[in-house]
TORVEXKE-876130 format. One record per atom (N, C-alpha, C, O, CB): x, y, z; residue in one letter. Coordinates in steps of 0.02 Angstrom, whole numbers, padded with zeros to 5 digits, always signed. Glycine has a CB too. Layout:
XYZA;...
***
This chain:
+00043-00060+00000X;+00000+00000+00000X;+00044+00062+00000X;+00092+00061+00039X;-00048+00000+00061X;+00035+00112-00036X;+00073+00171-00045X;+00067+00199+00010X;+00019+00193+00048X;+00056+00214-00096X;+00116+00230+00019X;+00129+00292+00084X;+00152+00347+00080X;+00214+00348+00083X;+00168+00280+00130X;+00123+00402+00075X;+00148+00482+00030X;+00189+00510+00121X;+00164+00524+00176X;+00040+00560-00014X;+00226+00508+00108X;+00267+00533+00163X;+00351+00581+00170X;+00404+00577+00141X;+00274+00470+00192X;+00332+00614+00210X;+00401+00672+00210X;+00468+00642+00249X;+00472+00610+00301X;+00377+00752+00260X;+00532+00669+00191X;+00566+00594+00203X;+00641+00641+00183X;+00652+00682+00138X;+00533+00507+00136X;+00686+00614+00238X;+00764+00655+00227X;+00825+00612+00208X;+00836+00577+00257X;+00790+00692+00299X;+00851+00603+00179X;+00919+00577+00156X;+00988+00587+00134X;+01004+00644+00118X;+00911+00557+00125X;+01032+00538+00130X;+01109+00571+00090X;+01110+00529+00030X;+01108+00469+00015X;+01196+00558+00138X;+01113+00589+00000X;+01149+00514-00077X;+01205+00497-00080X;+01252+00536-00082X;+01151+00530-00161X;+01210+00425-00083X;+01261+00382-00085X;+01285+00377-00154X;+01346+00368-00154X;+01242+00319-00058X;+01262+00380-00203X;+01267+00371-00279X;+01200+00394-00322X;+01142+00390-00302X;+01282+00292-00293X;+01223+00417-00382X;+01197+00420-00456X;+01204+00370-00528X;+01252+00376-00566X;+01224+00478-00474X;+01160+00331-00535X;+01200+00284-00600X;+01149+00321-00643X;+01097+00343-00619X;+01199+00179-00602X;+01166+00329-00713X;+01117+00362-00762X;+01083+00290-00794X;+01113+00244-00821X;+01161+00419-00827X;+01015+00297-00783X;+00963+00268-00802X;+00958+00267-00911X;+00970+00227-00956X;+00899+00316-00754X;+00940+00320-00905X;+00915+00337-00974X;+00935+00404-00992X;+00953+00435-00942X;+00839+00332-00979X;+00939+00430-01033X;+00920+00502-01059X;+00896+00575-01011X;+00919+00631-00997X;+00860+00486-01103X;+00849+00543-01001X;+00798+00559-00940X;+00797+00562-00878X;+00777+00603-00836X;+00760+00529-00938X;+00823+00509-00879X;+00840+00480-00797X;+00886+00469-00764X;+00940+00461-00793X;+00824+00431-00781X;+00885+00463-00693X;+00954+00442-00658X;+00920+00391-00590X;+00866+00400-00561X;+01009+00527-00626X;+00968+00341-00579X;+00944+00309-00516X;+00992+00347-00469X;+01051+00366-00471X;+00949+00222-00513X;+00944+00349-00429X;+00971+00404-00361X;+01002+00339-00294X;+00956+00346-00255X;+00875+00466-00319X;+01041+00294-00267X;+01036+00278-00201X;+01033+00331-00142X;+01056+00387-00133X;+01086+00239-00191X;+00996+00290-00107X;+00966+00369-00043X;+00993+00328+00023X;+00982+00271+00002X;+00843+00393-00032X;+01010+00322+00064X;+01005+00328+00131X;+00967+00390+00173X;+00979+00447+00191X;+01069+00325+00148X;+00904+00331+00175X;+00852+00390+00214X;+00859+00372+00284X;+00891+00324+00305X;+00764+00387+00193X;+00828+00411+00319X;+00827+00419+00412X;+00751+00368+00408X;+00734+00368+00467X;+00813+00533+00460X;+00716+00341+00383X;+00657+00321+00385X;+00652+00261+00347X;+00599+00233+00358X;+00615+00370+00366X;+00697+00223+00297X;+00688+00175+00271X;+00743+00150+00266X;+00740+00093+00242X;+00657+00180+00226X;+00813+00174+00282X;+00865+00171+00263X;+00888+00159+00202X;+00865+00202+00164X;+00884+00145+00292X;+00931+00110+00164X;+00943+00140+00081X;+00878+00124+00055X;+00834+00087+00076X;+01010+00098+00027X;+00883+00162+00002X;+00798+00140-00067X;+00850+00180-00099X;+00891+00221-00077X;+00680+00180-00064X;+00836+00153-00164X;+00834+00184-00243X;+00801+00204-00253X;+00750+00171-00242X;+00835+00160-00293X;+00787+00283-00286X;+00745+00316-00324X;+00770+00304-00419X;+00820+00284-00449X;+00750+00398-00290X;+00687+00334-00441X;+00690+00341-00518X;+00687+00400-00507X;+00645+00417-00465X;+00639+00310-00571X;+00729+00454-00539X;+00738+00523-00535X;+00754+00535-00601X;+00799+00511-00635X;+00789+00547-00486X;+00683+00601-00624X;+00676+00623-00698X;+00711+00666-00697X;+00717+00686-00639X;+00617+00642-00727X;+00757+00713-00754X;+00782+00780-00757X;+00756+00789-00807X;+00743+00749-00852X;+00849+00799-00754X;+00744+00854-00802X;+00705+00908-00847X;+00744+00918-00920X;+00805+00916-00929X;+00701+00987-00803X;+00692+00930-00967X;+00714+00919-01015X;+00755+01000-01047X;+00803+01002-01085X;+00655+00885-01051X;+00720+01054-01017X;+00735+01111-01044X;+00787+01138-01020X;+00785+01157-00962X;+00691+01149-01044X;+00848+01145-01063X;+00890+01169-01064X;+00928+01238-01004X;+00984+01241-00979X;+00877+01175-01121X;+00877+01275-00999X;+00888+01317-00972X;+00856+01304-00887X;+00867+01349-00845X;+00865+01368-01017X;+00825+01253-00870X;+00811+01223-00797X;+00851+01200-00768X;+00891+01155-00782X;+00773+01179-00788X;+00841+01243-00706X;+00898+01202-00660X;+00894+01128-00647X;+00840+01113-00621X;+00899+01229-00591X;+00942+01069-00658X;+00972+01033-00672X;+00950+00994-00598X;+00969+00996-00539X;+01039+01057-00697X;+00899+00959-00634X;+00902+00901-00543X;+00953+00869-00523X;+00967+00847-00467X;+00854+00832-00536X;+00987+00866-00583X;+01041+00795-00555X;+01101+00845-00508X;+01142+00807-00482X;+01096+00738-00645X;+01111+00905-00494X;+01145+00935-00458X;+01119+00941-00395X;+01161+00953-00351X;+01158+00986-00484X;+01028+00932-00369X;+01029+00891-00290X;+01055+00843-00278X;+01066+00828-00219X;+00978+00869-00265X;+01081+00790-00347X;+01077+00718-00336X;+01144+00699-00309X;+01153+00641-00292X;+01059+00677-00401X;+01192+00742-00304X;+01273+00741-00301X;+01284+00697-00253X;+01241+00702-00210X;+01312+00809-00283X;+01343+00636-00235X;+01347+00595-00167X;+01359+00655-00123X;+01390+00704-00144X;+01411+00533-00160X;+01330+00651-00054X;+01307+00655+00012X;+01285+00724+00022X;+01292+00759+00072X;+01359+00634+00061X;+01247+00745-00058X;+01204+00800-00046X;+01136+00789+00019X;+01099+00744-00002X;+01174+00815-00124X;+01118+00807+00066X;+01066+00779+00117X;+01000+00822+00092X;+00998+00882+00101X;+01088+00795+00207X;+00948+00786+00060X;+00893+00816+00046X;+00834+00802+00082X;+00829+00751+00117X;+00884+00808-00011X;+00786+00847+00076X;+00709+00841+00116X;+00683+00813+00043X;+00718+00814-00008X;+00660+00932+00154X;+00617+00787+00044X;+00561+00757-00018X;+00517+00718+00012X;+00519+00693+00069X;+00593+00710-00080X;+00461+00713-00043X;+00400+00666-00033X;+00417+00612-00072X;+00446+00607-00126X;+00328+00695-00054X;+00393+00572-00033X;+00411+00495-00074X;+00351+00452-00069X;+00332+00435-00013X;+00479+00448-00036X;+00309+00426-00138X;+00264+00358-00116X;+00299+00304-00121X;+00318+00267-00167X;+00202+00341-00157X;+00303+00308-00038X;+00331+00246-00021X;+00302+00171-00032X;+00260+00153+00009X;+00341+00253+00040X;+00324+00114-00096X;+00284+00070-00104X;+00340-00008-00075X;+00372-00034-00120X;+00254+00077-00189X;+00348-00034-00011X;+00390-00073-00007X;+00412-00130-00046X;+00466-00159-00035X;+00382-00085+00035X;+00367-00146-00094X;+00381-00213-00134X;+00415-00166-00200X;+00458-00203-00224X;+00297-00270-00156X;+00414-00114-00230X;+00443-00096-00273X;+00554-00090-00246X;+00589-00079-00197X;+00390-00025-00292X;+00564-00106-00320X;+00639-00097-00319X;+00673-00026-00352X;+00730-00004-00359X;+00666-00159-00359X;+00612-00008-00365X;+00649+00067-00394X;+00568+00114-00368X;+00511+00102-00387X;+00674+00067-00514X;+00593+00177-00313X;+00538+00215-00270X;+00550+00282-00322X;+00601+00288-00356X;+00557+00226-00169X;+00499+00328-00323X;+00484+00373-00322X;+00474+00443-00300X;+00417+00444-00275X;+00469+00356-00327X;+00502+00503-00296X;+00502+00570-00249X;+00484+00612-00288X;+00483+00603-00349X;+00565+00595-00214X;+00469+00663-00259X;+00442+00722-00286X;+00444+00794-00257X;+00413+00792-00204X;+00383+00709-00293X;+00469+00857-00270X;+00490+00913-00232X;+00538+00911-00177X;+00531+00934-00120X;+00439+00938-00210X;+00598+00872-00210X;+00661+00856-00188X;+00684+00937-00185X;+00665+00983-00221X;+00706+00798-00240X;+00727+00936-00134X;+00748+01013-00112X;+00811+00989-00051X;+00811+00939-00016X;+00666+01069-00071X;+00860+01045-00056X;+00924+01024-00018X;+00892+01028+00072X;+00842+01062+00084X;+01003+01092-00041X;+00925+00994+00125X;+00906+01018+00185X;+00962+01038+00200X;+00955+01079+00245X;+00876+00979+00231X;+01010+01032+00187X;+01067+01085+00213X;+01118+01126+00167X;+01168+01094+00184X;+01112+01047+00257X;+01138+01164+00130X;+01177+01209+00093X;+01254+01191+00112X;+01285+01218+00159X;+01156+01287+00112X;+01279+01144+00072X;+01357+01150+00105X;+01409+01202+00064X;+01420+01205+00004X;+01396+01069+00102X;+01434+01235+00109X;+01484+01326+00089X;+01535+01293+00071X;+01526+01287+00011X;+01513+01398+00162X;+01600+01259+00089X;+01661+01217+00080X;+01656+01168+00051X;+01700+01162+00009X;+01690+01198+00128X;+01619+01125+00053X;+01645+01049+00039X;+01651+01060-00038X;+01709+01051-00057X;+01587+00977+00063X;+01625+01070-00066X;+01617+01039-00138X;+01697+01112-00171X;+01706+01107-00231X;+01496+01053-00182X;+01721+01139-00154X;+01763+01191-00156X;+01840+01185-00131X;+01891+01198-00163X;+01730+01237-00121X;+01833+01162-00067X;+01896+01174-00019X;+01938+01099-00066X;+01907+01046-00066X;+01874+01162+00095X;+01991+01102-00096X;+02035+01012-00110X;+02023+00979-00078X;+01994+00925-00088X;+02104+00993-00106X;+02054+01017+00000X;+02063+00949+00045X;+01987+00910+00075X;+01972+00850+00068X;+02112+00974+00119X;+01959+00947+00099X;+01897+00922+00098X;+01836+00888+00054X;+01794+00845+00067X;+01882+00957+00115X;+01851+00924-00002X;+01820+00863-00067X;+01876+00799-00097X;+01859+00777-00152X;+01800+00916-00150X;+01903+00786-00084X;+01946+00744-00060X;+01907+00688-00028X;+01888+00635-00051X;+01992+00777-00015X;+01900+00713+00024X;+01862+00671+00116X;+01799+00653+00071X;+01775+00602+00047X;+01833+00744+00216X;+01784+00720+00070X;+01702+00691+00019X;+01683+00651-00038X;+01629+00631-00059X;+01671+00740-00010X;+01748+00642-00059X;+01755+00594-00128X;+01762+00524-00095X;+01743+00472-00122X;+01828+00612-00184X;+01793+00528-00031X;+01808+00455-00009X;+01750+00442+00029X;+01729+00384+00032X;+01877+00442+00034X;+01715+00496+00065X;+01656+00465+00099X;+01603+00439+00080X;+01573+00396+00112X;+01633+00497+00130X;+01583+00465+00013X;+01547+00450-00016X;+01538+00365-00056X;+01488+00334-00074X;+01551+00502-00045X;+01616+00347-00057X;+01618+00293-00092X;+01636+00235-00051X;+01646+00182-00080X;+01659+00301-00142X;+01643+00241+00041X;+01640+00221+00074X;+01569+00196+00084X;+01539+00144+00069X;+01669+00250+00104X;+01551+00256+00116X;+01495+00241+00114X;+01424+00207+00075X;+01378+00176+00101X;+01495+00275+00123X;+01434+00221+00015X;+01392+00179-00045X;+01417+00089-00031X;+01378+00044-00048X;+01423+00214-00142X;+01478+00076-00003X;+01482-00003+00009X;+01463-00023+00080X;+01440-00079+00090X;+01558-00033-00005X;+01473+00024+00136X;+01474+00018+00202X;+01395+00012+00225X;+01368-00012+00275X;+01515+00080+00233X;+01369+00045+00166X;+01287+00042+00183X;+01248+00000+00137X;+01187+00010+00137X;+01253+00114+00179X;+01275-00050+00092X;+01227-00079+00028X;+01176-00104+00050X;+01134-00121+00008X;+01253-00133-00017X;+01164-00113+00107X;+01106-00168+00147X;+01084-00144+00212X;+01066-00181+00258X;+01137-00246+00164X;+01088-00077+00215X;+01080-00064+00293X;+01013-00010+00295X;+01000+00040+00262X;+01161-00024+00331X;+00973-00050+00359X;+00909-00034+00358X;+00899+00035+00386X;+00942+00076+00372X;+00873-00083+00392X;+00839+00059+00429X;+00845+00128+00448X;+00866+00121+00513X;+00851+00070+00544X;+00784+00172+00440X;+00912+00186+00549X;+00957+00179+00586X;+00977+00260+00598X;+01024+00297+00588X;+01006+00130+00556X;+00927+00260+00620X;+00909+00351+00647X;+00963+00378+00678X;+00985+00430+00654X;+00844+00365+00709X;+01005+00341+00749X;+01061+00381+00756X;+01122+00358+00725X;+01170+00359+00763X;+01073+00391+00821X;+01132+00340+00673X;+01179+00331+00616X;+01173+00376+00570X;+01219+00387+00531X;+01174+00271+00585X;+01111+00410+00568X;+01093+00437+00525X;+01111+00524+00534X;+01128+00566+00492X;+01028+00413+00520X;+01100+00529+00600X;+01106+00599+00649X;+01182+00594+00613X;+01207+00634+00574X;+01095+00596+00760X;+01212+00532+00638X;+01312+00546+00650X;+01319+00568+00584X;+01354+00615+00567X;+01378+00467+00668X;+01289+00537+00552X;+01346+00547+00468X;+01318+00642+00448X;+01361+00686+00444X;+01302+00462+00365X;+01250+00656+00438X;+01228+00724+00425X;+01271+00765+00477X;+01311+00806+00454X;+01145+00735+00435X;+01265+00755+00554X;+01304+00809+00598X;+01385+00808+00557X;+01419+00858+00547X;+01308+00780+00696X;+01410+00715+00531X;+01476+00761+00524X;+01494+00782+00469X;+01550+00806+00460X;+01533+00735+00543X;+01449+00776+00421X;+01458+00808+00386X;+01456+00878+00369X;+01497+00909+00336X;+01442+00785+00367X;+01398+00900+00397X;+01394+00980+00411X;+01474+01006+00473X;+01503+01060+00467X;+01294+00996+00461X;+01490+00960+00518X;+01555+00995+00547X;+01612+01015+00497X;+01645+01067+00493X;+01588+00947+00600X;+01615+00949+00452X;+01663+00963+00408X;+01669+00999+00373X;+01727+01016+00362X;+01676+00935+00384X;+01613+01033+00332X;+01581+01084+00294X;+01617+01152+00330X;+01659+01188+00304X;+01492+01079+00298X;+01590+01159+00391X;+01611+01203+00427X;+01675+01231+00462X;+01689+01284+00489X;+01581+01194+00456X;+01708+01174+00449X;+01792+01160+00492X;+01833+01219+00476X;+01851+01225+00417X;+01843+01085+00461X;+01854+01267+00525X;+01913+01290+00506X;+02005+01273+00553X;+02060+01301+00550X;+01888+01365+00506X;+01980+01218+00588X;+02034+01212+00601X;+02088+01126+00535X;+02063+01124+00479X;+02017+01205+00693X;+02122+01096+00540X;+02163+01069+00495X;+02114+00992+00500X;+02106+00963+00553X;+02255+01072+00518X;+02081+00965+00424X;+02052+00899+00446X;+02088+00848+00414X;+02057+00813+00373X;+01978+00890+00432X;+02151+00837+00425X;+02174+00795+00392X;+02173+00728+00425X;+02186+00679+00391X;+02230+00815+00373X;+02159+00722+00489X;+02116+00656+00531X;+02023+00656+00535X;+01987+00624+00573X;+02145+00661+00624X;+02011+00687+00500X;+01954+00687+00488X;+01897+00607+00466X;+01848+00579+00491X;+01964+00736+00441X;+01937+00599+00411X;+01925+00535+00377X;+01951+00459+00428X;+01928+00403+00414X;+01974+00544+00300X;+01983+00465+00465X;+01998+00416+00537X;+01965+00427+00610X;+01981+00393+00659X;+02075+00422+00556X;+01919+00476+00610X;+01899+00481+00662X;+01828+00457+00649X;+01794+00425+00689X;+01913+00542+00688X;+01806+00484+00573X;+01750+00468+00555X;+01736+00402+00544X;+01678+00381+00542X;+01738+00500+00510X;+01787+00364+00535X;+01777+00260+00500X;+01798+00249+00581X;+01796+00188+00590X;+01864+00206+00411X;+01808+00268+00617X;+01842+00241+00691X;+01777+00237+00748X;+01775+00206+00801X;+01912+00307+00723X;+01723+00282+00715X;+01660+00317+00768X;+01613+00272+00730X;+01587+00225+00759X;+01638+00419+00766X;+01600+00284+00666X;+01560+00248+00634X;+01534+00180+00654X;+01479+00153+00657X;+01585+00245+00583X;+01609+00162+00668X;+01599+00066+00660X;+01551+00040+00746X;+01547-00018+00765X;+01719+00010+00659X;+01521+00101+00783X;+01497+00090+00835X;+01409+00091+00814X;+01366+00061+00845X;+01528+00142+00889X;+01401+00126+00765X;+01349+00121+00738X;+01312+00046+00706X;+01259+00017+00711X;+01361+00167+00697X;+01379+00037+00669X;+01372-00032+00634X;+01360-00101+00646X;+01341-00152+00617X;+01411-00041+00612X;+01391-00065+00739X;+01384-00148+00745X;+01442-00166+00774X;+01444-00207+00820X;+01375-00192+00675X;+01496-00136+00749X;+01578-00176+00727X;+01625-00140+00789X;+01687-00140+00788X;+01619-00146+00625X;+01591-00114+00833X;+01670-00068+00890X;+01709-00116+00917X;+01693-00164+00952X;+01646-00017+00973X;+01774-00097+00893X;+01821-00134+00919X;+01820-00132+00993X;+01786-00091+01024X;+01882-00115+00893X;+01869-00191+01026X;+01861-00183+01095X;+01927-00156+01116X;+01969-00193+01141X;+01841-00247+01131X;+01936-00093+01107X;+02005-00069+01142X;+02030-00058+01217X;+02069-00015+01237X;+02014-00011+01121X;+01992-00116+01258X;+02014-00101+01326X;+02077-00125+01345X;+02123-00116+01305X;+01971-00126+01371X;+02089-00156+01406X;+02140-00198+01425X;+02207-00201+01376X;+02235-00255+01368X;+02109-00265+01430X;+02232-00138+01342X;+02289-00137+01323X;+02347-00136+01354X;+02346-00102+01405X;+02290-00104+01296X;+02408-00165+01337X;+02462-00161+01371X;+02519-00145+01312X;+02498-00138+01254X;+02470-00228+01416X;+02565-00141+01319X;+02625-00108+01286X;+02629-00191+01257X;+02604-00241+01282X;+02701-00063+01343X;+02659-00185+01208X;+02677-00261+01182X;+02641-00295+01138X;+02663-00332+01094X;+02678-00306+01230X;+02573-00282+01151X;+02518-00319+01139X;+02477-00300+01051X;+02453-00246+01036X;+02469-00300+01210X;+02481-00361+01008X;+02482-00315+00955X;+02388-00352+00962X;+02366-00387+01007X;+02552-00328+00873X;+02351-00326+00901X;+02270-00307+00895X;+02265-00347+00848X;+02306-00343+00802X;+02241-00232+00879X;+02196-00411+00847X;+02179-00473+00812X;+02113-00431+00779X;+02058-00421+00804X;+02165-00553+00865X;+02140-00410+00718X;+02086-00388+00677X;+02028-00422+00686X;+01978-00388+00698X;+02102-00390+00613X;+02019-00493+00683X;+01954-00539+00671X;+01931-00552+00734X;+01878-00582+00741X;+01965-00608+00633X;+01963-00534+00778X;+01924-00555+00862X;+01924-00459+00874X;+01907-00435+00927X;+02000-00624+00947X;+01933-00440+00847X;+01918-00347+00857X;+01943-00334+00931X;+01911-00301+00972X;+01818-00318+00852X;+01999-00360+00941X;+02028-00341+01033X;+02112-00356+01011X;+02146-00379+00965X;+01987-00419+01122X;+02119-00322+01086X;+02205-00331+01082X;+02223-00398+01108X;+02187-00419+01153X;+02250-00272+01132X;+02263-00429+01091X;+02298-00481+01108X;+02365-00492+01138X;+02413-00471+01105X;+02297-00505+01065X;+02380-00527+01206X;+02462-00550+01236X;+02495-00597+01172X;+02552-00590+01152X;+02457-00611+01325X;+02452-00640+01147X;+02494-00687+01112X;+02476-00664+01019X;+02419-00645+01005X;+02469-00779+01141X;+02517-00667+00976X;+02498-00654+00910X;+02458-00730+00904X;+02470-00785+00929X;+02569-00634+00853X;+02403-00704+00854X;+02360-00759+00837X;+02400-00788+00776X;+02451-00766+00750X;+02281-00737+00821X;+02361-00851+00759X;+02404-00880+00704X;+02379-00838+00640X;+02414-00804+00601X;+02392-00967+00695X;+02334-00845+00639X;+02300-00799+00579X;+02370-00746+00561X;+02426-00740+00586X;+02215-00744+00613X;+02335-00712+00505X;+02381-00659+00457X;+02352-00578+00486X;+02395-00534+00482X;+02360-00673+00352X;+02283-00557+00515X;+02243-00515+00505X;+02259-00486+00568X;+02223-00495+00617X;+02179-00534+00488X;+02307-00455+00569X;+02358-00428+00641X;+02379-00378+00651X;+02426-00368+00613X;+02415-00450+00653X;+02371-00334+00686X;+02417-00260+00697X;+02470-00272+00736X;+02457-00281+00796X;+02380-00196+00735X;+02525-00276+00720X;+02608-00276+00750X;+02584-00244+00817X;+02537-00205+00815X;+02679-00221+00700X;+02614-00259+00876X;+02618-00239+00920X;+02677-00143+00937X;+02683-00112+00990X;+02634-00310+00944X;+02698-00131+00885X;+02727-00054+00873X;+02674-00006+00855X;+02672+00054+00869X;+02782-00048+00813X;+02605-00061+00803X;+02593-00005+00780X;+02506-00012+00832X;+02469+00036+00834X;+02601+00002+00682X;+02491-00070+00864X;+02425-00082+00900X;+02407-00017+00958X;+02350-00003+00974X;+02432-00161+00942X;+02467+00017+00985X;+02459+00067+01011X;+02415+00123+00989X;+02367+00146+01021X;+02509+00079+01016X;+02438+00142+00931X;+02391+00205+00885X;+02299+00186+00877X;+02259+00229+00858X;+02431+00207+00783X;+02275+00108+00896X;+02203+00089+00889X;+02169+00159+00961X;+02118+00193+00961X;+02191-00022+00911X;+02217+00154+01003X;+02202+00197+01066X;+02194+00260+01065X;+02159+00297+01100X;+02244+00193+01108X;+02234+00271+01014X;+02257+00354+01025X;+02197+00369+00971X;+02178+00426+00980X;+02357+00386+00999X;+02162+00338+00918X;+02128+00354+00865X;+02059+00372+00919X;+02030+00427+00919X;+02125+00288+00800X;+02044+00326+00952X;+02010+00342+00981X;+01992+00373+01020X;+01933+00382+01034X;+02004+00325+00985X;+02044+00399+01049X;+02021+00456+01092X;+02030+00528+01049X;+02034+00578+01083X;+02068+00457+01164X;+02033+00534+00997X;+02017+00578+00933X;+01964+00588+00920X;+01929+00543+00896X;+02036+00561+00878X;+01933+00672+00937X;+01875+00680+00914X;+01893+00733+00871X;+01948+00760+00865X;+01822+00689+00961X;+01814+00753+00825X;+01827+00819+00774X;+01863+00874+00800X;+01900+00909+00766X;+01761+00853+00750X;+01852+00883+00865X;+01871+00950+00914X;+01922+00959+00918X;+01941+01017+00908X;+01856+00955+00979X;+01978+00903+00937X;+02044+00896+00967X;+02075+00865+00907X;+02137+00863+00908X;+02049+00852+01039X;+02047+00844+00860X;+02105+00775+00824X;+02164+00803+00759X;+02202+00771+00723X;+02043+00702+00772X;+02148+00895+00765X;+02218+00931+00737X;+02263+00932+00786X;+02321+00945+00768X;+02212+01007+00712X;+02251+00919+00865X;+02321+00930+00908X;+02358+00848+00904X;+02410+00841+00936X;+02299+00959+01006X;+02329+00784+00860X;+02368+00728+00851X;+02413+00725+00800X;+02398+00702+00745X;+02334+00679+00844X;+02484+00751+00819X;+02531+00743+00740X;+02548+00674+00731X;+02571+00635+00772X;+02611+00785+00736X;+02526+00661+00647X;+02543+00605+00618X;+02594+00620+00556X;+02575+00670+00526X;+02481+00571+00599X;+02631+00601+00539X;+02662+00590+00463X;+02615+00566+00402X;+02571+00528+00423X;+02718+00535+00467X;+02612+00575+00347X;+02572+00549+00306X;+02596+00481+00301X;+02553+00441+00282X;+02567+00584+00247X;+02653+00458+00313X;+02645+00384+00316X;+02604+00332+00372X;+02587+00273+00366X;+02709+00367+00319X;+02594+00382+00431X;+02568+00349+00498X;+02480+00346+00484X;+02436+00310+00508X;+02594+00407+00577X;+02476+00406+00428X;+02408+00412+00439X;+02376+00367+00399X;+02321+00342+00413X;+02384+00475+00429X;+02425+00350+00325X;+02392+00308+00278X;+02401+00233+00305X;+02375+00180+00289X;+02421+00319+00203X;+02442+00248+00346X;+02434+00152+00387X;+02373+00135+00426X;+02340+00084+00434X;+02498+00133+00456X;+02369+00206+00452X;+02311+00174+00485X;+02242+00182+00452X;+02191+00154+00474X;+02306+00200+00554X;+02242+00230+00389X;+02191+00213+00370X;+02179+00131+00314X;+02127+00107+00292X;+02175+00278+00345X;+02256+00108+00307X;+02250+00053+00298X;+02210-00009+00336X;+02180-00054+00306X;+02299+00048+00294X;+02215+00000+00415X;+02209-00062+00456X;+02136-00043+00458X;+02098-00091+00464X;+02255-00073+00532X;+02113+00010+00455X;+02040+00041+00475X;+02006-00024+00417X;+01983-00081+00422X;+02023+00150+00449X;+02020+00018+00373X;+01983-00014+00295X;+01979-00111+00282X;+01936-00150+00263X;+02048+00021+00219X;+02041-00115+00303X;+02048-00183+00303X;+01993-00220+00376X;+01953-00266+00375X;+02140-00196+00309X;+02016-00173+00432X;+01959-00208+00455X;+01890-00218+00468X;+01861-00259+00504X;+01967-00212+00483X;+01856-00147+00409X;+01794-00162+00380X;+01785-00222+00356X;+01748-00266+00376X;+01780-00124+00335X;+01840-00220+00287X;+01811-00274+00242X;+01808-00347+00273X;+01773-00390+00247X;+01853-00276+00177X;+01839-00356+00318X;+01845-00429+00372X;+01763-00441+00403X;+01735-00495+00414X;+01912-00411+00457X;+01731-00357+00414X;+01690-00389+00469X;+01636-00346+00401X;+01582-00342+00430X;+01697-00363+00580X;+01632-00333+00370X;+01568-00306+00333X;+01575-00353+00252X;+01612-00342+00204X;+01573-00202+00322X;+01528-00401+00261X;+01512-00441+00202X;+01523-00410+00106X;+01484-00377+00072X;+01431-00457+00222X;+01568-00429+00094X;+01574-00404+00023X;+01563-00325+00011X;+01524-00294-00025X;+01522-00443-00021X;+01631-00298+00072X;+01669-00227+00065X;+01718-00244+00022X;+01748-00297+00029X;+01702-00193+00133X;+01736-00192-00038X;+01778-00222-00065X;+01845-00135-00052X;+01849-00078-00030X;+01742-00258-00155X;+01884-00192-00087X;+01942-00112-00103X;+01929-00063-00133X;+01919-00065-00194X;+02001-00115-00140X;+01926-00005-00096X;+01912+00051-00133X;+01951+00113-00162X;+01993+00138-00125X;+01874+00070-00103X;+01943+00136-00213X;+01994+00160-00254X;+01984+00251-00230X;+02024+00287-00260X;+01977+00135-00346X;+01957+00273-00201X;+01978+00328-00175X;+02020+00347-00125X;+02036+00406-00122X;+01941+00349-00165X;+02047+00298-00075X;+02110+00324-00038X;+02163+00329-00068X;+02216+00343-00039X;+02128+00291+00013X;+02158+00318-00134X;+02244+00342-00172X;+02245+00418-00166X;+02303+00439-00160X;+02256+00321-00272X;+02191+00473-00166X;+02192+00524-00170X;+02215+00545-00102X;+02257+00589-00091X;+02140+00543-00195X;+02187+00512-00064X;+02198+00532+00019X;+02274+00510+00043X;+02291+00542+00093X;+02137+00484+00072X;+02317+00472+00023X;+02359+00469+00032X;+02414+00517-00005X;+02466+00525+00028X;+02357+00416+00029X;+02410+00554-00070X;+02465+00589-00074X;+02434+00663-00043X;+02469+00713-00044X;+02497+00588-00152X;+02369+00664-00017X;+02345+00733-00019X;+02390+00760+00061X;+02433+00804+00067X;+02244+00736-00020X;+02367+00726+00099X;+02397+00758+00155X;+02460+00754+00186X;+02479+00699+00205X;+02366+00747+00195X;+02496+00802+00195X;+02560+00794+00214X;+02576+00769+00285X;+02634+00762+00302X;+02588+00851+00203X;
***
């Protein structure tokens, strides 16, 4: 049964449909992902729908919501928040190029999830807004996230020595046999990430080699615990970007 209802989201992706058309993926606060069929206007001189449609533009719209359909429907799609930086600043469209494509795999199957939904819009509007340095931005955000998901590591009971069993998500006295391991030099930094928030996480100096390691172990230990995450080709940018 249809349901005409007022409805907020981020787009995760655009694939072009037709001529005409574009499939929109949405992560809504109310259904979590759906696909839309999204028409653009034919006349030349109209503003251009597919420029709401941009990844992690966050829009308001009406949607008849029909649950057995695989491709939904909206109508008087309109932005809910105006972002000033992101789509402008390098370094930050950067973040946004990777979040976006994170996110489109991190969420392929994930239902509605209201305060998941708060985290990603709030940080995204912080980041928008940031004027202090976000080059830990993108590690604080996959480090906070994974509490949403399901997936928080257990970083208690650390000791010096002790390196971190990706697949049991805790630190370990003895290295496991497994391969899926953080060295005990580098299991220390799982701690320090975490106590990194947006507020404080320009007073953590990293090297760009420290940072792309760890956004190595981050990523890798998505794809361990999130079913057919695959490698994703936007941290090549993130790695030569920040110094």
């Amino acid at each position: 049964m249809a349901m005409l209802q007022h409805t907020t989201g981020i787009v995760l992706r655009t694939i072009k449909y037709n001529d005409a058309s574009v499939i929109a993926d949405i992560f809504t606060e109310q259904q979590g992902r759906v696909s839309y069929l999204v028409k653009l206007p034919r006349a030349r001189k109209s503003p251009s729908r597919s420029v709401l449609f941009q990844p992690l533009s966050v829009l308001t719209y009406e949607s008849d919501f029909r649950p057995r359909l695989n491709l939904q429907r909206l109508k008087d799609a309109r932005p809910l928040c105006l972002f000033t930086s992101l789509p402008y600043d390098p370094y930050k469209s950067a973040i946004a190029l990777f979040l976006a494509e994170f996110l489109n795999h991190a969420l392929h199957e994930e239902t509605a999830n209201a305060p998941l939904f708060a985290y990603l819009c709030n940080s995204l509007q912080w980041l928008d807004g940031a004027r202090t340095p976000v080059a830990n931005f993108h590690l604080v955000f996959l480090m906070r996230m994974s509490r949403f998901l399901g997936l928080y590591p257990n970083l208690d009971d650390y000791h010096p020595g002790d390196c971190f069993d990706l697949r049991a998500a805790c630190f370990a006295r003895v290295q496991p046999l497994h391969s899926d391991v953080v060295r005990p030099d580098e299991a220390g930094r799982m701690g320090m990430l975490m106590r990194m928030n947006y507020e404080t996480m320009h007073l953590f100096a990293m090297s760009r080699t420290e940072r792309n390691r760890c956004l190595e172990i981050i990523l890798r230990y998505y794809r361990l615990h999130l079913p057919g995450f695959p490698e994703l080709k936007s941290p090549d940018v993130l790695r030569e970007l920040f110094q």
